[in-house]
N, C-alpha and C positions, 0 to 999 in steps of 0.2 A: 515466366513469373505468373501471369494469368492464370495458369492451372494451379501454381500452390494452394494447397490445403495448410491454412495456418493455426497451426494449433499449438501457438508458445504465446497466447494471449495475458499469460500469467506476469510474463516478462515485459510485453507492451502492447497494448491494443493495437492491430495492422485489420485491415487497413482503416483509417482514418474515416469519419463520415466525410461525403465530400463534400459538405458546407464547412466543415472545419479546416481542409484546404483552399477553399477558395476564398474562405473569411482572412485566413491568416497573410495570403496574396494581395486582397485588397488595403488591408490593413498596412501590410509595412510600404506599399507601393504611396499608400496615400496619410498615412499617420506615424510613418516609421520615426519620430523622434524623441525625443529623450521627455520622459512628464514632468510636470512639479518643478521644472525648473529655469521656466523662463514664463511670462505672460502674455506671447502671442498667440494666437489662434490657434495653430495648429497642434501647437504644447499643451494649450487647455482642454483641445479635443481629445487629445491622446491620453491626459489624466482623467479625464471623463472615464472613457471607457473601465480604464483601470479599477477605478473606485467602483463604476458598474460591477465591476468580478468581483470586486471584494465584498459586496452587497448581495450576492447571488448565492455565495461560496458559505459567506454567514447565515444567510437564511437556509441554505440545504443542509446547516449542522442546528441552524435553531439557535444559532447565538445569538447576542443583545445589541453590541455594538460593531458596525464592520470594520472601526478603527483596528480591533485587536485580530481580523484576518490579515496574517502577514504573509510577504510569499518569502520563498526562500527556491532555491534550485532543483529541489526534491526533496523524497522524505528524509533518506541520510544525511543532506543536509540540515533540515527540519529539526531532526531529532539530538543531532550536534549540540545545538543551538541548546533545546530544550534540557538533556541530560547533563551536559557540562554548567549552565545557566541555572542548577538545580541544587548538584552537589558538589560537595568540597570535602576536602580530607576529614573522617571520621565520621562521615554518613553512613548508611544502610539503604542500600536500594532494590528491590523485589521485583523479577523476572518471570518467566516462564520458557520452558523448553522449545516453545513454539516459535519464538524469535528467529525472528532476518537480523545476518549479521549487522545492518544501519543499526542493530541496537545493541546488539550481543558486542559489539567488536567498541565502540564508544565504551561501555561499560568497564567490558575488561580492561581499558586501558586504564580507566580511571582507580580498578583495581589495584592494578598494578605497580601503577606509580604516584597512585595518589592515598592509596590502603582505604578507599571504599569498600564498605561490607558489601558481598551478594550474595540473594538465595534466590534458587530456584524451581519454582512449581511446574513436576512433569504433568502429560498428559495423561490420560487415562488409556483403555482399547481401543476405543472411536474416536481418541481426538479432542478430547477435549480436558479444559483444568476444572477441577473441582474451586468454585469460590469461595468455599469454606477455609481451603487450605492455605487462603491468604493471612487472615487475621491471624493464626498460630505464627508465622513470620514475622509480625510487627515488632517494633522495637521502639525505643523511644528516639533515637537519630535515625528512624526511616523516614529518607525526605522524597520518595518517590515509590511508584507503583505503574511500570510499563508494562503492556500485555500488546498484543499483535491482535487485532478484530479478527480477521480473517486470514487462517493459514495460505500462506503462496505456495505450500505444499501439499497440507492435504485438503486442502479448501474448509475446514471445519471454522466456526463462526463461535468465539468462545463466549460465555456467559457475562458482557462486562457490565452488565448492571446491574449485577447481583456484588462483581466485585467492586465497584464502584459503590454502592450501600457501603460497604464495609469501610472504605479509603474516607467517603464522606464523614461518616461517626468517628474516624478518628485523626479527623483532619492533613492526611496523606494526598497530596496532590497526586490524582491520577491519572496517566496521561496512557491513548491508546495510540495506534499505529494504523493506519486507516489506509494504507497506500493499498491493497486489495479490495477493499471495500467501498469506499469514497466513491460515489456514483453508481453505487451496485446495488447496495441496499440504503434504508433508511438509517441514517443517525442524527439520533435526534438529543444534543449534550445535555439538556435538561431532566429527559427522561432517564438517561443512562448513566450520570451521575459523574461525568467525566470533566476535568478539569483544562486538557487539551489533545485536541483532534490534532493529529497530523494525517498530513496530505499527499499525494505525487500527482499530477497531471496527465501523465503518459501512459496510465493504464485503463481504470475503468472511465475515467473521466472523459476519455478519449479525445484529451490533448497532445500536442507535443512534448518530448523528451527536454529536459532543463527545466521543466515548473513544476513548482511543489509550493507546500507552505505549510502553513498552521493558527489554530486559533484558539486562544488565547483567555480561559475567564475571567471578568473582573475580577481585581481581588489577588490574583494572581499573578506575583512579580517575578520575572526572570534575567539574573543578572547575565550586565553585560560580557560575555567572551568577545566582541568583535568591534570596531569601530570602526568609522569612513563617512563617505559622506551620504548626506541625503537630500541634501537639494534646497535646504530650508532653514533658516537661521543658522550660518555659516560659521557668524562672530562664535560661537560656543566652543571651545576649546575640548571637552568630553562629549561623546556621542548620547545624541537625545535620549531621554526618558522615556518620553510618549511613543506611544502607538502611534499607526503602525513603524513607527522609524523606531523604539527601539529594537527592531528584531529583523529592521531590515538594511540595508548594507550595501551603496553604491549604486548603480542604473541598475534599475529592474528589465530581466527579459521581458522587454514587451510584445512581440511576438508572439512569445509564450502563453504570455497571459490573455493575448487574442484567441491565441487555439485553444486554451480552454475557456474562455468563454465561449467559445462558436459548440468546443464538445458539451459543455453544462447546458447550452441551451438545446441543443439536438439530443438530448437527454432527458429533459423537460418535453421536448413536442413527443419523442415517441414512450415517455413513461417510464419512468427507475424500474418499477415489479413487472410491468410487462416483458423487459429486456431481462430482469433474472428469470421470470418464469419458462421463457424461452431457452435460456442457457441452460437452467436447469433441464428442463424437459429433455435436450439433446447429451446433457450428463447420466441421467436416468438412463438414457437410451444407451449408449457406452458402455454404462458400467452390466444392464443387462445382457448386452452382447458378449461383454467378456468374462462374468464373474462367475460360469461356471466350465472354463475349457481348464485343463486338467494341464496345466504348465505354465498357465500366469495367474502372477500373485496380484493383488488389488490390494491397497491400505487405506483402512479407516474410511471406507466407501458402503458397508453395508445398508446404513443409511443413513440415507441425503439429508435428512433434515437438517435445519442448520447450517447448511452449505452453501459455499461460491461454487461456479464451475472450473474447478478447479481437480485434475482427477491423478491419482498416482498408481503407479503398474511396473512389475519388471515379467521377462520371461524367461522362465525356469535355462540357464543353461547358456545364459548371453548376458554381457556386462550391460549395462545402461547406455554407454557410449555405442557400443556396437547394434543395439537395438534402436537408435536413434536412427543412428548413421544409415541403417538398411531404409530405414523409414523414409529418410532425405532423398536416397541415392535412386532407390529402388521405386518409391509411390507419392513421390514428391510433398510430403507432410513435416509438416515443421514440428520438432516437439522439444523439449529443453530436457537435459539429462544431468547425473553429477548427484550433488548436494545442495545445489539452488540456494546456495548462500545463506542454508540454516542449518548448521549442522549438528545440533542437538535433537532436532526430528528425526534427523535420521541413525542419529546414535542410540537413539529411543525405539526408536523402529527395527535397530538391526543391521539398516540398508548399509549403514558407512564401511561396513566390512566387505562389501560388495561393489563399494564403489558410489553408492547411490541410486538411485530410482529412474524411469521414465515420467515425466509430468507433461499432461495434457492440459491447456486450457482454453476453453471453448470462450468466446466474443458473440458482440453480437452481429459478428456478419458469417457466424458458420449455420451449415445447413444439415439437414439430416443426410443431404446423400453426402455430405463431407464424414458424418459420424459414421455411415453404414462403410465407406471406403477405409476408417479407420480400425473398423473392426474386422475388418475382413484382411488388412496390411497384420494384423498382429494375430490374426489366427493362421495364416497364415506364415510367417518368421516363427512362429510356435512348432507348426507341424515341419519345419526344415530339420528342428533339431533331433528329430527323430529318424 
């Protein structure tokens, strides 16, 4: 396992910084109890910390109050919460082709069985939505406007402040999807016009798997779908109003919430744009190595601007699966292959008639001689098939 080259960072940051394993050890070893719901010491330490993340997590999006950072399980769960909590039978709610199923598959249910409108805005050549093309969609029951920040596919970084201007002027709560981006780049909800950030943990924030969340702007109410308990005024027979317990539900992973706090702070000591500019730099390097051998395809890579490192490839003549598979088998490189859970990118692309793509995505514990091994595993698997 030592030699793996892991390159499915898209899917989850691996490996873990290791203050973010030894904080989440000491934590449950020495705080591992339930918060908020009793008033001994130990309970009160362990809501401490919590409130800590919800404090941290606020100010990395530039929110006002950290009451309205809520966690939730991840972002699909996140986003449950928020698009069910939004609309009701005979709304209109606006899309993009860019979408992770957490959003696409909520939706359509609500289509389905609930006759919500949907429309949706494709991308362009490189990747991205035009935000003109939102307002021509408005309606007067559009009660929502979700976009995805940054593709998990083709790593492109959409305009949402631009679409965001638009959702503000005409009073369309906007909500983005930030599980790719969240620790990666800046978002800052004031600047960008957004109404709610959602979150995951397990990726660039380089927590554990099972935390997520989202926040919330004043002003901004989200009905109840869920009730249980919280810890706090018991007598109440309907689940609380307030923040953060409207939106949160039963014992928080706290664990969770330790390892991301341990990842947001090893985040902060070594610098959000230093660790893209690094990822980037080693994306650039990738795609230079690959983007001109004469049997692999590149998407929406021409140029990085804009971009996570996040990189998509297939080779002329090989399924996605099978060129993965060599990769595992043969050079020990992790990579994710398929439709990666958004399958209007790649129905836009082409790919889904194919099966799907290869997606690379680089972290920040990969190195150049990881990129130079991976350029050389696929020019390699290129020239077999000849």
């Amino acid at each position: 396992m030592s030699d793996l080259i892991f390159l499915d960072n898209g899917a989850t940051s691996y490996p873990k910084p290791e203050e973010v394993y030894n904080f989440m050890d000491h934590f449950y070893r020495n705080f591992g109890v339930n918060p908020g719901r009793s008033g001994y010491d130990l309970c009160m330490e362990t809501g401490e910390l919590v409130e800590e993340t919800r404090a941290m997590l606020t100010k990395l999006f530039n929110g006002k109050d950290p009451n309205r950072l809520c966690f939730s399980y991840n972002s699909t769960d996140a986003l449950n919460l928020i698009i069910y909590g939004l609309l009701e039978k005979g709304d209109h709610a606006i899309t993009t082709n860019v979408e992770h199923n957490s959003v696409l598959r909520p939706l359509y249910h609500l289509h389905k069985f609930s006759g919500v409108e949907l429309d949706y805005i494709p991308f362009d050549g490189k990747g991205f939505v035009d935000p003109d093309e939102f307002p021509k969609k408005f309606k007067k029951n559009t009660k929502i406007v979700v976009v995805n920040h940054a593709s998990n596919v083709i790593g492109t970084i959409q305009p949402v402040k631009e679409i965001g201007k638009y959702c503000k002027e005409n009073n369309i709560p906007f909500v983005i999807d930030a599980s790719q981006s969240a620790g990666r780049i800046p978002i800052d909800m004031q600047e960008l016009n957004v109404d709610v950030v959602v979150f995951t943990g397990h990726k660039s924030l380089l927590g554990p798997t099972g935390i997520g969340g989202l926040y919330v702007r004043d002003g901004l109410e989200i009905r109840h779908t869920r009730a249980g308990g919280t810890g706090v005024r018991s007598a109440v027979r309907t689940h609380l109003d307030e923040y953060p317990y409207r939106l949160e539900y039963g014992t928080l992973n706290t664990i969770g919430v330790a390892g991301l706090h341990a990842g947001a702070k090893w985040i902060e000591k070594h610098g959000m744009e230093n660790l893209h500019d690094q990822e980037m730099r080693l994306t650039e390097m990738l795609r230079d190595g690959l983007k001109d051998i004469d049997g692999v395809t590149l998407y929406c890579q021409d140029d990085l601007s804009n971009h996570i490192a996040i990189f998509l490839f297939n080779v002329d003549g090989f399924e996605a699966l099978n060129t993965g598979t060599i990769l595992d088998v043969d050079y020990n490189i992790a990579s994710r292959t398929g439709l990666h859970c958004a399958p209007l990118v790649h129905e836009q692309l082409g790919t889904d008639k194919i099966r799907g793509a290869v997606r690379f995505g680089i972290g920040p514990f990969n190195s150049e001689a990881h990129i130079k091994t991976a350029i050389e595993a696929v020019k390699e698997i290129n020239e077999s098939r000849k």
